[in-house]
C-alpha positions in Angstrom: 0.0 0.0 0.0 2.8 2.4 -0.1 4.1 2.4 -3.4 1.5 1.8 -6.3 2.0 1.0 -10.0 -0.4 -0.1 -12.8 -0.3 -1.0 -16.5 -2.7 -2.0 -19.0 -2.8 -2.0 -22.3 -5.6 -2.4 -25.0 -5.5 -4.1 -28.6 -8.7 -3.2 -30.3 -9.9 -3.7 -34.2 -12.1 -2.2 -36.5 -13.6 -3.4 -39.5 -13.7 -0.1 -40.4 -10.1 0.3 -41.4 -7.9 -1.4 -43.8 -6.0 -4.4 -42.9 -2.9 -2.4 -42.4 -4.4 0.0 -40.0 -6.8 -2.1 -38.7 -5.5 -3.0 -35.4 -4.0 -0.4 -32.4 -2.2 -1.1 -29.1 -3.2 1.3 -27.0 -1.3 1.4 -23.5 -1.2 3.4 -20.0 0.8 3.2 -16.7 0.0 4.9 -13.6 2.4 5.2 -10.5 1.3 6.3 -6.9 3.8 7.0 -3.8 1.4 7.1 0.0 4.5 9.5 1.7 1.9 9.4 4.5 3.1 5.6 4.6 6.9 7.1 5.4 8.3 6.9 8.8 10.0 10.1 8.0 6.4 11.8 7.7 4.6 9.6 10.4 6.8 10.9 13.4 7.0 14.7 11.6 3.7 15.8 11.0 1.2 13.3 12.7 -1.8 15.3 11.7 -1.1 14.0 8.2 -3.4 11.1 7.8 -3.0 10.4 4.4 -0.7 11.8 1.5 -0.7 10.2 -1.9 1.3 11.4 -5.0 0.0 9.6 -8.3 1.1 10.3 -12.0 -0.5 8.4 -15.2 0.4 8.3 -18.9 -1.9 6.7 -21.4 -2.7 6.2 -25.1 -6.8 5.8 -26.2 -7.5 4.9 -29.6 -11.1 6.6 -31.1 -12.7 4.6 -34.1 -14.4 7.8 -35.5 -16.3 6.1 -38.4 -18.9 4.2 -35.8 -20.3 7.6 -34.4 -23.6 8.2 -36.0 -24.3 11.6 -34.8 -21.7 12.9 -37.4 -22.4 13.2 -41.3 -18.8 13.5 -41.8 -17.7 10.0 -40.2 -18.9 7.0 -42.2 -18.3 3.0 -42.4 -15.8 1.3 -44.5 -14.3 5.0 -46.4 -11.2 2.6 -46.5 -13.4 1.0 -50.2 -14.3 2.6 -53.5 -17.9 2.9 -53.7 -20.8 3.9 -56.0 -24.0 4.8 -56.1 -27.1 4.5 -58.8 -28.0 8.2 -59.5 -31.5 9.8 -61.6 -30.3 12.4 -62.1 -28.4 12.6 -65.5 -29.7 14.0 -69.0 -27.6 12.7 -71.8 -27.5 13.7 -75.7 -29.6 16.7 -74.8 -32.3 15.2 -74.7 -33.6 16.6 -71.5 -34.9 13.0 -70.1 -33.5 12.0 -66.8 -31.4 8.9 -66.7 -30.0 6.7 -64.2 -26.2 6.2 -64.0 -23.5 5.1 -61.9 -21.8 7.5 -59.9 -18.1 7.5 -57.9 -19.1 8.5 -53.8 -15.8 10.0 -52.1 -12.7 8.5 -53.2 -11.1 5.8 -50.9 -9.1 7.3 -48.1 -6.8 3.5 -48.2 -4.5 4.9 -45.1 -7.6 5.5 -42.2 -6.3 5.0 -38.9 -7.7 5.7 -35.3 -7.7 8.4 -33.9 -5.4 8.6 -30.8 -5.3 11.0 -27.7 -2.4 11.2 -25.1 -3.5 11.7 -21.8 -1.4 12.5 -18.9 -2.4 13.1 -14.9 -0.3 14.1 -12.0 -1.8 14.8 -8.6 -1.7 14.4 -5.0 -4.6 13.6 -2.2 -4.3 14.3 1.2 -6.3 14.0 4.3 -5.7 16.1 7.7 -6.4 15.8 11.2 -8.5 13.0 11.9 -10.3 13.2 8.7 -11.6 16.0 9.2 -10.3 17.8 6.1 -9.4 16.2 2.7 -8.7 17.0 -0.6 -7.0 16.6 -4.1 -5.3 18.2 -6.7 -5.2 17.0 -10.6 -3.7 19.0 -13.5 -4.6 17.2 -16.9 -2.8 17.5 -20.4 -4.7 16.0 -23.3 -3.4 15.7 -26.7 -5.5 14.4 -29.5 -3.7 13.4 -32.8 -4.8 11.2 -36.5 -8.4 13.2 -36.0 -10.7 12.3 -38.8 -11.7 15.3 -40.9 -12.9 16.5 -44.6 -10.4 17.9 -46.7 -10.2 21.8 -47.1 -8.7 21.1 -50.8 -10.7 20.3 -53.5 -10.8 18.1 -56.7 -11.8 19.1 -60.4 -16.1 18.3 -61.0 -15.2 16.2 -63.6 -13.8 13.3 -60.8 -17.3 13.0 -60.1 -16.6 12.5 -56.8 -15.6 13.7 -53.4 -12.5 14.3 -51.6 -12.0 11.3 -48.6 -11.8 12.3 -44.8 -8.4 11.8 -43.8 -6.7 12.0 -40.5 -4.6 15.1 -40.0 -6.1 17.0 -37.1 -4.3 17.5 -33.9 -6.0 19.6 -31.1 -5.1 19.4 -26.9 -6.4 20.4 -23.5 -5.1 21.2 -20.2 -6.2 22.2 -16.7 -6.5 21.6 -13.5 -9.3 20.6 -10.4 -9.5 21.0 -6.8 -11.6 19.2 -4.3 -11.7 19.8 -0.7 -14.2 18.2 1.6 -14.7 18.6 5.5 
C-alpha cells in the first residue's frame, strides 16, 4: 500500500479500417507514492493522515467512423464505392437517366484516432479526517483526427474528396476538491 503501479494495455480492431491500419495497441501506466506511509512523515507531521502522490500516462485509440451523430464519419471509407443516381440527361435530350456514380474516393490509409492523456496529482487527508482533498492537473493531446479535406478536386472526378486523419488539437487544466 505504499508504493503503487499499474499498467494496462488495449488491442482493439475495427472493421472499419484497412488491414494495415486495422489493429491499435493502446497502452497506460499509472504510479502512486502514499508519503503518509513514510516513517519520515509519520513521526514529523502526525496530523497528516494520508498523502498520496499519483502520475498516469496513457494512449486511447477513437474509431471515428462508428459515431452516428456525425455526417462526416462513415463506415468502411477505406473501399471505392458507388452509387445508382436519376439524375443525368444525356445527348440533350432533357430525359433524366440513371447512371453510376463514384461516392468519395477511398481514403486506403484511415487510422484511429489517438489521444495522449497524462495526470499528476496528490490527495491528502488532515487531522483525523476531518479535512481532505485533491489536486489533478490534466494535459490531453488528441492526434490522427478524422476530418474532410479543405482542398478540392476538379467536378469532372465525379466524386468527393476522402476524410483523412490530420487534425491534432489538446487540452489542459487543473481541479480541486476539498471536503470537510
Amino acid at each position: 500500500g505504499k508504493y503503487l503501479f499499474e499498467v494496462s494495455s488495449r488491442y482493439d480492431g475495427s472493421v472499419n479500417f484497412p488491414s494495415e491500419t486495422r489493429w491499435g495497441f493502446f497502452p497506460s501506466a499509472s504510479l502512486g507514492w502514499r508519503v503518509s506511509e513514510e516513517s519520515f512523515l509519520k513521526d514529523n507531521l502526525p496530523f497528516v493522515n494520508n498523502l498520496k502522490l499519483r502520475v498516469s500516462h496513457g494512449l486511447l485509440g477513437y474509431d471515428p467512423t462508428s459515431d452516428p451523430k456525425s455526417s462526416i464519419y462513415g463506415t468502411y471509407q477505406y473501399l471505392a464505392t458507388y452509387s445508382v443516381r436519376s439524375s443525368y440527361i444525356y445527348d440533350n435530350s432533357n430525359v433524366l437517366s440513371s447512371g453510376i456514380r463514384a461516392d468519395a474516393l477511398p481514403n486506403t490509409s484511415i487510422t484511429w484516432e489517438k489521444m495522449y492523456t497524462t495526470n499528476a496529482g496528490f490527495d491528502f487527508t488532515l487531522w483525523n479526517n476531518m479535512l481532505e482533498g485533491s489536486f489533478d492537473y490534466f494535459y490531453r493531446k488528441r492526434t490522427d483526427v478524422l476530418g474532410a479535406r479543405t482542398s478540392s478536386i476538379p467536378d469532372i472526378v465525379g466524386a468527393n474528396m476522402p476524410n483523412v486523419n490530420y487534425a491534432a488539437y489538446d487540452n489542459r487544466g487543473w481541479e480541486v476538491s476539498l471536503n470537510h
